[in-house]
Structure formats: structure tokens, C-alpha cells
C-alpha positions in Angstrom: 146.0 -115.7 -51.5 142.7 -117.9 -50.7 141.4 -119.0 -54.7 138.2 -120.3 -52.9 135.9 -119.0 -50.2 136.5 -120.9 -46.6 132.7 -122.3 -47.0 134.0 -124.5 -49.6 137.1 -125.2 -48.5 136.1 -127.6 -45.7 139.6 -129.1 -44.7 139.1 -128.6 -40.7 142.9 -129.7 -40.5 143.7 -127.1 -37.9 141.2 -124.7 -38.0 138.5 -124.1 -35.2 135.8 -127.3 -35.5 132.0 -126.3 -35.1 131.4 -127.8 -31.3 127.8 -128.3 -32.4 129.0 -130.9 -35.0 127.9 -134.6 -34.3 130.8 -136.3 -32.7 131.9 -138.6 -35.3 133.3 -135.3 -37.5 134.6 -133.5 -34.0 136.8 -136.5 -34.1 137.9 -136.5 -37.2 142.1 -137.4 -37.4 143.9 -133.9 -37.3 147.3 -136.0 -38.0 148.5 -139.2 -38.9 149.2 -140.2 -35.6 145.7 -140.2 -34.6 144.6 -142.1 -37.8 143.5 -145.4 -36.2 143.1 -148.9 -38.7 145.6 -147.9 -41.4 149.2 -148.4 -40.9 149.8 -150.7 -43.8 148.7 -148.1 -46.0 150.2 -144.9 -43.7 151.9 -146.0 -41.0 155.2 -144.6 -40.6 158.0 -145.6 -43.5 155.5 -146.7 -45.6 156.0 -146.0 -49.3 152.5 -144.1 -49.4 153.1 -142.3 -46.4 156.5 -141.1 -47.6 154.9 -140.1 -50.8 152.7 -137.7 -48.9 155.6 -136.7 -46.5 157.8 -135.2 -50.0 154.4 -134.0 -51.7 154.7 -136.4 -54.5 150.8 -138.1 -54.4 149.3 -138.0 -57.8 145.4 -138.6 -58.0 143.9 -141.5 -56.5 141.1 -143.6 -55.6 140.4 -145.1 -51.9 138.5 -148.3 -51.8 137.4 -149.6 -48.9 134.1 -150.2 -46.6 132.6 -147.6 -44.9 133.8 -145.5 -42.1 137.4 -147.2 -42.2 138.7 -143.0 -43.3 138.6 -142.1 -46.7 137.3 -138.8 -46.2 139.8 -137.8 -43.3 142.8 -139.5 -45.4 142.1 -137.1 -48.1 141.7 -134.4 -45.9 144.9 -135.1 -44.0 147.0 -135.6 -47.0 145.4 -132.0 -48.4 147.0 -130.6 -44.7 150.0 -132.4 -45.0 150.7 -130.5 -48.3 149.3 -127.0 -47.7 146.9 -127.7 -50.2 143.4 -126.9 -50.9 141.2 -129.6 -50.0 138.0 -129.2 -52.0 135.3 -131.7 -51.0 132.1 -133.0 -53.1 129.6 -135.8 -53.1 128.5 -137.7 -56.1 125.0 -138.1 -54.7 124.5 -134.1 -53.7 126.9 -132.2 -56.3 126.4 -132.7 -60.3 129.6 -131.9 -62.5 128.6 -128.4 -63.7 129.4 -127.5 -60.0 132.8 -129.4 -59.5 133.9 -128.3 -62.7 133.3 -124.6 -62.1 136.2 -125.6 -59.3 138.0 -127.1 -61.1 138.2 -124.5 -63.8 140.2 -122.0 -61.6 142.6 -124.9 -59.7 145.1 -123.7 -62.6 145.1 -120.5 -62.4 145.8 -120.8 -58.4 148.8 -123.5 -58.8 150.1 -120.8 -61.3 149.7 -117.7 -58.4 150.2 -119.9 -55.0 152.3 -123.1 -55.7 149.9 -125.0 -53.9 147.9 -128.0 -55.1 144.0 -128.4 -55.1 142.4 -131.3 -53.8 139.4 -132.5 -55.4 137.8 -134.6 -53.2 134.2 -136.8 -54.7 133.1 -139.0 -52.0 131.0 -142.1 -53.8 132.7 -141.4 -56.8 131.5 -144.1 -58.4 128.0 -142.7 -58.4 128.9 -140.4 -61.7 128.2 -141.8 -64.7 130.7 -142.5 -67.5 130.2 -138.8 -68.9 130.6 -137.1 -65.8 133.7 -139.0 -65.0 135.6 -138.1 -68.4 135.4 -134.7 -67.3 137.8 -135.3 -65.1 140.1 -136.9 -67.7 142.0 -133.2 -69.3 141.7 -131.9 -65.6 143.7 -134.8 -64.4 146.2 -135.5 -67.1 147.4 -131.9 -67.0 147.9 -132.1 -63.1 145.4 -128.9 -63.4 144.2 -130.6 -59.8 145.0 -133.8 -57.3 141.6 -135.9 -57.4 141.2 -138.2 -55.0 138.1 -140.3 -55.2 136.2 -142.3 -52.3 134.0 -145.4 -53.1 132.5 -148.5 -51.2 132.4 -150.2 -54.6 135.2 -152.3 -56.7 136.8 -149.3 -59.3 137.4 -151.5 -61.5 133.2 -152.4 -62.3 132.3 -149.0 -61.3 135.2 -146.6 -62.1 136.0 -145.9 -65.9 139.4 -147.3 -67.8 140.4 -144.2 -68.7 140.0 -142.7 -65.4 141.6 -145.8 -63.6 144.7 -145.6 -66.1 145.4 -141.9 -64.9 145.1 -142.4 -61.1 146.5 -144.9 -58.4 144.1 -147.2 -56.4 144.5 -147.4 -53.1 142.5 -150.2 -50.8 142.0 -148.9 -47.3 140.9 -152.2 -44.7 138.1 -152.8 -42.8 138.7 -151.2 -39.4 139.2 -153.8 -36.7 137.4 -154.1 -33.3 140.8 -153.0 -31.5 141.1 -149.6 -33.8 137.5 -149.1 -33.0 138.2 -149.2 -29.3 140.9 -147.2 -29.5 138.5 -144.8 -31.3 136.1 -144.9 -28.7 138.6 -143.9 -25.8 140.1 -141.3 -27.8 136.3 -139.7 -27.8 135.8 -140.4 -24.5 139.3 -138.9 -23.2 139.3 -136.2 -25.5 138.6 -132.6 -23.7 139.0 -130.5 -26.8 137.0 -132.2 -29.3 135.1 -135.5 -27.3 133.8 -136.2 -24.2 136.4 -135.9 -21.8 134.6 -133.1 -20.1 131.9 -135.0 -19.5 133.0 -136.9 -16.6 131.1 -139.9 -18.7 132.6 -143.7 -17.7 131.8 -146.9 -20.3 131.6 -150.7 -19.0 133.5 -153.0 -21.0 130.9 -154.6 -22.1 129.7 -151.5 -23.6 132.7 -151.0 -25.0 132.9 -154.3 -26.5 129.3 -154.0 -27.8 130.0 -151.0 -29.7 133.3 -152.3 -31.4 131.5 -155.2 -32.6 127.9 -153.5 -33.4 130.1 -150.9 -35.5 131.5 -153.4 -38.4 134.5 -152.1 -38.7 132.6 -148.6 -38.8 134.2 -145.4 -37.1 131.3 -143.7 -38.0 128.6 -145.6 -36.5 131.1 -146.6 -33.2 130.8 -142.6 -32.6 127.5 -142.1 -33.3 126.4 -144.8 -30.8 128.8 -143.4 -28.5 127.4 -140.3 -28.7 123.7 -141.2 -28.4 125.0 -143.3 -25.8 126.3 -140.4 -23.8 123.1 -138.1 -24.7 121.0 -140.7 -23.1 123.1 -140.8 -19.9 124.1 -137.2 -19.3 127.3 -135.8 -17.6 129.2 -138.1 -15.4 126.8 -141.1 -16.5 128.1 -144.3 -16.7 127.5 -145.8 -20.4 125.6 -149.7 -19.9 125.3 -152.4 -22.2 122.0 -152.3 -22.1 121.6 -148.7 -23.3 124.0 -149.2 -26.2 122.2 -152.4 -27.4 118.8 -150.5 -27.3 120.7 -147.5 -28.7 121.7 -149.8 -31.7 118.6 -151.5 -32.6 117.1 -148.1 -32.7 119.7 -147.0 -34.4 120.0 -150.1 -37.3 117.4 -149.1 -39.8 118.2 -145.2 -40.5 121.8 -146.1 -40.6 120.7 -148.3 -43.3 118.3 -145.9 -44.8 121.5 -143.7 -45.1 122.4 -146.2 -48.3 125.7 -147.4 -45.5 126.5 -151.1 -46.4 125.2 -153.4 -44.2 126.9 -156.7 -44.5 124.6 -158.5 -41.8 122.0 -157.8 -44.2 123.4 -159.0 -47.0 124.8 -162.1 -45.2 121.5 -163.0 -44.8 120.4 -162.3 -48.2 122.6 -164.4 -49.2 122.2 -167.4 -46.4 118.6 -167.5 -47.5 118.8 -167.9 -50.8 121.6 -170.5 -50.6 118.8 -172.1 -48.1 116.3 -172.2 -50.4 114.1 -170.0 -48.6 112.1 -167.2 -51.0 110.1 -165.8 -48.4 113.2 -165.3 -46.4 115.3 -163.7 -48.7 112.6 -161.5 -50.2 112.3 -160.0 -46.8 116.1 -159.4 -46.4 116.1 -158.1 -50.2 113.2 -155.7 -49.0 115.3 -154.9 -46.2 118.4 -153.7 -48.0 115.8 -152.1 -50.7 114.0 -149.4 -47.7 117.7 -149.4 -46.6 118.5 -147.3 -49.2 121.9 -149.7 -50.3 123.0 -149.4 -53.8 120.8 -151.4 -56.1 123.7 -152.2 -58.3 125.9 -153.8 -55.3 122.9 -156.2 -54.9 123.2 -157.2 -58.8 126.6 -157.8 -58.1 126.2 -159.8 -55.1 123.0 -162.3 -56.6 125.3 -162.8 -60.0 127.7 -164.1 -57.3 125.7 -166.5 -55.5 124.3 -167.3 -59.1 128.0 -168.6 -59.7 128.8 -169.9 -56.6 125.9 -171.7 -54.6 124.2 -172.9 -57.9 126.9 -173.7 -60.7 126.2 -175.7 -63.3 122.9 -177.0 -61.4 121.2 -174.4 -63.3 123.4 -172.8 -65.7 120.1 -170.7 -66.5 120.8 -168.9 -62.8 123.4 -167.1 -64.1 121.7 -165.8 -67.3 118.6 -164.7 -65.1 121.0 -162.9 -62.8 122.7 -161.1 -65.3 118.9 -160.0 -66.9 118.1 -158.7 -63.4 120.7 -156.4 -63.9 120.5 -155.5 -66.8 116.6 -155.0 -66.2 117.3 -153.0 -63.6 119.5 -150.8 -65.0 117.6 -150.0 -68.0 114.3 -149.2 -65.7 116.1 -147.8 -62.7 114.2 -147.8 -59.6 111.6 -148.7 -58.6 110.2 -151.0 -61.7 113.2 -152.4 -61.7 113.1 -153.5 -58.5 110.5 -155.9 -59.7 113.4 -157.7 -61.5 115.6 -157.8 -58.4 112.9 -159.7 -56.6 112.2 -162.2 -59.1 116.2 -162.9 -59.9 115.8 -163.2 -56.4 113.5 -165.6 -55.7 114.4 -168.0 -58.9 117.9 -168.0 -57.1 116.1 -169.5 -53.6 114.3 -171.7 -55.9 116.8 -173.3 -58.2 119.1 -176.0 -57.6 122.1 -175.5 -55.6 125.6 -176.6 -55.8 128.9 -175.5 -55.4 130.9 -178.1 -57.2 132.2 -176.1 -59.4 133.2 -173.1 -57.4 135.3 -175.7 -54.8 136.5 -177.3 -58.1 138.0 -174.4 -58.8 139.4 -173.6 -55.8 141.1 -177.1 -55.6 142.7 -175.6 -59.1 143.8 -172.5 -58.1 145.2 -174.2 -55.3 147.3 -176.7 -56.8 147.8 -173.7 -59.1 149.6 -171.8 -56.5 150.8 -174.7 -54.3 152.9 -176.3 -57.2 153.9 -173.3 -59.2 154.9 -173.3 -62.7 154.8 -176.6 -64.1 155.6 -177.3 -67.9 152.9 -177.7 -70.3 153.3 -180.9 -71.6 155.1 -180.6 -75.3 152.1 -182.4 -77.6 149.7 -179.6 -76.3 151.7 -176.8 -76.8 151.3 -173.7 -79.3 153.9 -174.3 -82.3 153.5 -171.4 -84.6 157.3 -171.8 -86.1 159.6 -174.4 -87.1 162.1 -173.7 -84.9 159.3 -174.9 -82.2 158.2 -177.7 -83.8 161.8 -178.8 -84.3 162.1 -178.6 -80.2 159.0 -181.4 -80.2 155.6 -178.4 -79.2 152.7 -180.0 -80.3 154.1 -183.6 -81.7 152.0 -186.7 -81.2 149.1 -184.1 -80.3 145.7 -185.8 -81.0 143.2 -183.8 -82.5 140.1 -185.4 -80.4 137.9 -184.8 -83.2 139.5 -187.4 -85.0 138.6 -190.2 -82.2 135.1 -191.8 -81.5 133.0 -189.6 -79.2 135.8 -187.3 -79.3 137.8 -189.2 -76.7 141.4 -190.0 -76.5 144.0 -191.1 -74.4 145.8 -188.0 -74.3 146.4 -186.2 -71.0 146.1 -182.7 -70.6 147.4 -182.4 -67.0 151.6 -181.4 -66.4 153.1 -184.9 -65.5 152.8 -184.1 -61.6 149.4 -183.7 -61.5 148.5 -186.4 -64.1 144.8 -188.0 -63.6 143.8 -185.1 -61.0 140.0 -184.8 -60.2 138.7 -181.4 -59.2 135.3 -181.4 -60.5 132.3 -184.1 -59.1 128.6 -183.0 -59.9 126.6 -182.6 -57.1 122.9 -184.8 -57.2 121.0 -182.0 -58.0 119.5 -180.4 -61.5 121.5 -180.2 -64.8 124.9 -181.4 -62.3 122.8 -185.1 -62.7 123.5 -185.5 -66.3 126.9 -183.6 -66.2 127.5 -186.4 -63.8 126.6 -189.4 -65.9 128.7 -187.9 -68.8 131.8 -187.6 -66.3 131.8 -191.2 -65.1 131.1 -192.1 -68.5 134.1 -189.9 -69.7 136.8 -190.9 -67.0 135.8 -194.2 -67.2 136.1 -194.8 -70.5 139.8 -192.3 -71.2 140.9 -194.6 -68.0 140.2 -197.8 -70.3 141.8 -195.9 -72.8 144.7 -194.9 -71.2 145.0 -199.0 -69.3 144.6 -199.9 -72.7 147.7 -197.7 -74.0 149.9 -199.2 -71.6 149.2 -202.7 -71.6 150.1 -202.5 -76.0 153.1 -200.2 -74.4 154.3 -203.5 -72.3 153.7 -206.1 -74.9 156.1 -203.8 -77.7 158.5 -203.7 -75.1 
């Protein structure tokens, strides 16, 4: 018994594929063993692929970049368990419609056994409403959701959503897989273009696995315009396929795909200085179509870590952006992205404090757990204040200028430095106040251990 009508069930896993289809969805992974970039996640013996393999995968949520196979994972998992894969988009289907589906999933576990996949690509895109509709669905295992998004779940994906499903992170397709992607096209006579008689130079080959970005998507559909342009038992160039994909660059953007060389130079530009530049490249991703909030995202983060403390106000002005932005959506509020934008290229830049923080968390994991010292400990009882937590602690308040000779580091990393102000902005003052500081606690501190000596 079929609950829903073929058209909506999409799952091509076995069934006849439309030969008119572009290539990239001819090629789609019919089994695991033609699922290219993955193994960590499904290779064979792995605890995820074993959970598919005795039908025991609850809802979940792939993350991961585009074109590295969270569609055809979903759909493969939905075949592996004779379920019914039901597939939406956030962008094209509102929640009236998947909830419709989802209404009659119970009745047809009830009748059939079998398991309905609800499958919302960009899942992210639905709004906190939409998602809690999923919430009663979910929790009563009613249906399997399994969610697809470019975007971190845990900015993007509601807590009570998140609590109820298992996030998965699917990697960044490397240049191998997408060779190996290509030449299964190429050599495939059912599905590809092994009929075709068409040939590819290595260099060609090597173009497209780089051009892609770890995209199976785009790899095929330069492939296949590749092979359009040079006909049956054509050789494919290098030449054509860089044309091909400078053609090609701008309505793959448009398609709202994430283009990191964009945002790399975004980025490069503002951390250059250059507001011209990166108003371009923020124009750019804008006609691009990429998501407006991924860019709020990404200027907070060069706020933080090209900047610092050589304007604190960065970080305030990239957090207004957003906020700007999403009150007045798009496109007035676009106006805010370009000038967070170019007060970024503008401002002072400095990354002291983001490398003095990774010197931390590297001691931090290099030396492991080391004791906090016992005068700076918590000692809420009198048990612990019997064992010594918190004795001899000096309350710096009760010191000139707040200074004292205490030290605050575990004994092993007493007097450590991770922290020196660049020359630039606010960082200038910061910097006079640090040599100031360690020069006078080191006084301090010389000062304790000379009277230390003469007791003695």
C-alpha cells in the first residue's frame, strides 16, 4: 500500500531516472558503495552506517557545505529501509504543505510498518514557528526527519529541535572524490556519459576537481556543459572547461550556493583595509544570492579576529548590522551590511588578541589539567577551607591601583605572556597599561622575594 502518490515520493533509489534530467541528479548514488567523500561518516563498520544497516536512525540533521551529499544520503538511507522518502525545500515549500504529510505518516506506520522520511533541504531557512511544528511530529516518532543545511544548527536550528535529533557533519568533498565522481559520469553507460565515446585531458580533469570546491554538484554540471559543447566522441580541453567555468561562476552564485572564493576575498579586503575592495566582493555575494545572515556571521567574525581590542566599537557595529538587517530584511537592510562593512576596512586592525588566545588554548590543551592554585579557589564549605581553597587570597581591591603580588597562573605556567597590544587604535593605551601593570606586579613580586630571603 503506497500512503503517498509517486510524484511526491521522489526517492529515485531504484526506480527508472528521467534521462532528460541534468547530469548531476542522473548520477545521484543508488548505494553506499557509489557514495564518494564520506566514509568517516558511512563507510563500512561505521557506527552510523551500521545504524542504517539494523534500521535504527532516529531524525537528524546533516551539516556540511554544499554538494558534499546531503540529499542523496537521505535518500539512500530512506532505500536502505524501505521507507518513504518524502523530500521538501525550505525556500519553495511553507509548513502548511509538509504538515499535510506529515499528518498521514501515522496512520501509514500503523498500516505498512514502514517509516516516512521527511526530508527539508535548507532547513534552517524556517523560522522558529515553522520548526516547532515539527516538535510533536518528532517526539512521537509519527515520522524520521532528516534536515539538510549549509549553516551551523546550533545558530540557525532551534534548541528544542536540536535536543530531539542527532547532528551529523558531512566533509567537504575532496579533489580525489571529485575525480572519482567525474569518471564515474564519464564511464557510466546507464546513467552518464559512457555512451558518448567522450575522452577528458587531465588537465581538464584537474581543472574541474579544483574549480568544483569540494562541490559534486558543480563538478557535474561543468562536466556536462563540458560535454554539450564538445559533442559525441569529443575530447573535453582545459581550455573549454575554464571558459565553461567562468561562464558558469556567477548563476551558480545567483543560485544562493556558497562561494568561499568570494567570501575569502571579502574577507582579505577588509583585513587589508581596502573599502572599495570589499564593497565590491560584498556586492558580489549580495547579486549572488548567498544568505544575508551567513555574511553577519562572517563580518562579526573578522570584527573579533582581525580588529580585537583595536576597536572594541567593531564588534558592536557588527553585531547592529545584524541586527539591522534582520529587523529590515532585504534590501534596506542591506544598506547596513555595507556600512558594517566598510567601518570594518576602515578601523584599526589587530589580531592580538585572537593569537593570544590561541597561545591559551594551546597551552590549555598541550599541558592538560593543571591544579588551580589553592588561594584562588571557590571555598563555599568548611571542610574546604579546612583543606587550604582560598587562604592567603588577596582581594585586589584592597591594594593600591588594585595590584598585588598574587599569581593567578598554575605553578607551571607562572609569569606566562599571551597577550601584547599591537601599535594600532585603543590596543596603544591597552599597551601602556600592560607594561605599566607587568612592570610594576614584577616589582611586586621581586620585592616579595627579596623580604622572603631576608626572614629566612
Amino acid at each position: 500500500m503506497e500512503l503517498f502518490d509517486k510524484d511526491t515520493n521522489s526517492s529515485n533509489q531504484g526506480d527508472q531516472f528521467d534521462a532528460k534530467a541534468p547530469l548531476a541528479d542522473r548520477m545521484r548514488s543508488r548505494t553506499f558503495d557509489e557514495f564518494f567523500g564520506q566514509e568517516k561518516l558511512v563507510g563500512p563498520g561505521t557506527p552510523f552506517r551500521r545504524s542504517i544497516e539494523e534500521d535504527r536512525v532516529g531524525s537528524v540533521i546533516f551539516w556540511g557545505p554544499p554538494g558534499s551529499g546531503k540529499t542523496t544520503l537521505a535518500e539512500l538511507i530512506a532505500h536502505a529501509t524501505s521507507g518513504q522518502f518524502v523530500p521538501f525545500s525550505a525556500v519553495t515549500s511553507g509548513i502548511k504543505e509538509v504538515k499535510a504529510v506529515i499528518s498521514r505518516a501515522g496512520n501509514y506506520k500503523k498500516l505498512t510498518g514502514k517509516k516516512t522520511y521527511i526530508f527539508i533541504d535548507e532547513i534552517h531557512r524556517f523560522n522558529k514557528a515553522q520548526q516547532d511544528a515539527f516538535l510533536p511530529y518528532v517526539e512521537r516518532g509519527d515520522i524520521v526527519l532528516i534536515g539538510a543545511t549549509t549553516e551551523n544548527p546550533s545558530f540557525e536550528v532551534i534548541s528544542a529541535l536540536l535536543s530531539r535529533v542527532k547532528v551529523y557533519v558531512l566533509e567537504r568533498l575532496s579533489e580525489e572524490n571529485i575525480s572519482q565522481i567525474i569518471q564515474s559520469a564519464l564511464t557510466d553507460s546507464e546513467r552518464g556519459l559512457g555512451n558518448s565515446g567522450i575522452t577528458i585531458d587531465d588537465g581538464a580533469l584537474g581543472f574541474i576537481a579544483s574549480a568544483a570546491d569540494g562541490d559534486a554538484r558543480r563538478a557535474l554540471n561543468i562536466l556536462e556543459a563540458a560535454a554539450d559543447h564538445t559533442g559525441l566522441n569529443g575530447r573535453i580541453t582545459l581550455e573549454q572547461v575554464t571558459e565553461i567555468s567562468q561562464k558558469g561562476t556567477m548563476l551558480y552564485d545567483k543560485a544562493g550556493e556558497e562561494h568561499y572564493n568570494l567570501i575569502s576575498a571579502l574577507h582579505k579586503s577588509i583585513r587589508g583595509g581596502d573599502p572599495d575592495a570589499s564593497l565590491y566582493w560584498l556586492a558580489r555575494m549580495l547579486v549572488s544570492g548567498e544568505d544575508r545572515l551567513y555574511i553577519c556571521r562572517r563580518l562579526i567574525r573578522m570584527a573579533v579576529e582581525d580588529i580585537g581590542l583595536a576597536d572594541p566599537n567593531a564588534l558592536t557595529v557588527a553585531l547592529n548590522g545584524r541586527d539591522t538587517y534582520h529587523f529590515l530584511g532585504t534590501p534596506e537592510g542591506e544598506q547596513a551590511l555595507a556600512q558594517t562593512v566598510i567601518y570594518l576596512a576602515c578601523a584599526p586592525k589587530s589580531n592580538a588578541a585572537y593569537m593570544a588566545f590561541k597561545k591559551a588554548m594551546a597551552d590549555a590543551e598541550e599541558k592538560g589539567s593543571l591544579p588551580v592554585p589553592l588561594w584562588i579557589r571557590n571555598a563555599p564549605t568548611a571542610l574546604l577551607k579546612a583543606l587550604g581553597y582560598g587562604k592567603d587570597y588577596k582581594y585586589a581591591h584592597d591594594y593600591e591601583d588594585a595590584l598585588t603580588d598574587q599569581e593567578y597562573f598554575p605553578g607551571e605556567l607562572a609569569g606566562s605572556v599571551y597577550y601584547q597590544p599591537g601599535p594600532a587604535g585603543r590596543e596603544i593605551k591597552l599597551g601602556e597599561y600592560l607594561e605599566k601593570y607587568r612592570a610594576f606586579r614584577k616589582q611586586l613580586m621581586d620585592d616579595a622575594g627579596n623580604k622572603k630571603n631576608k626572614d629566612k
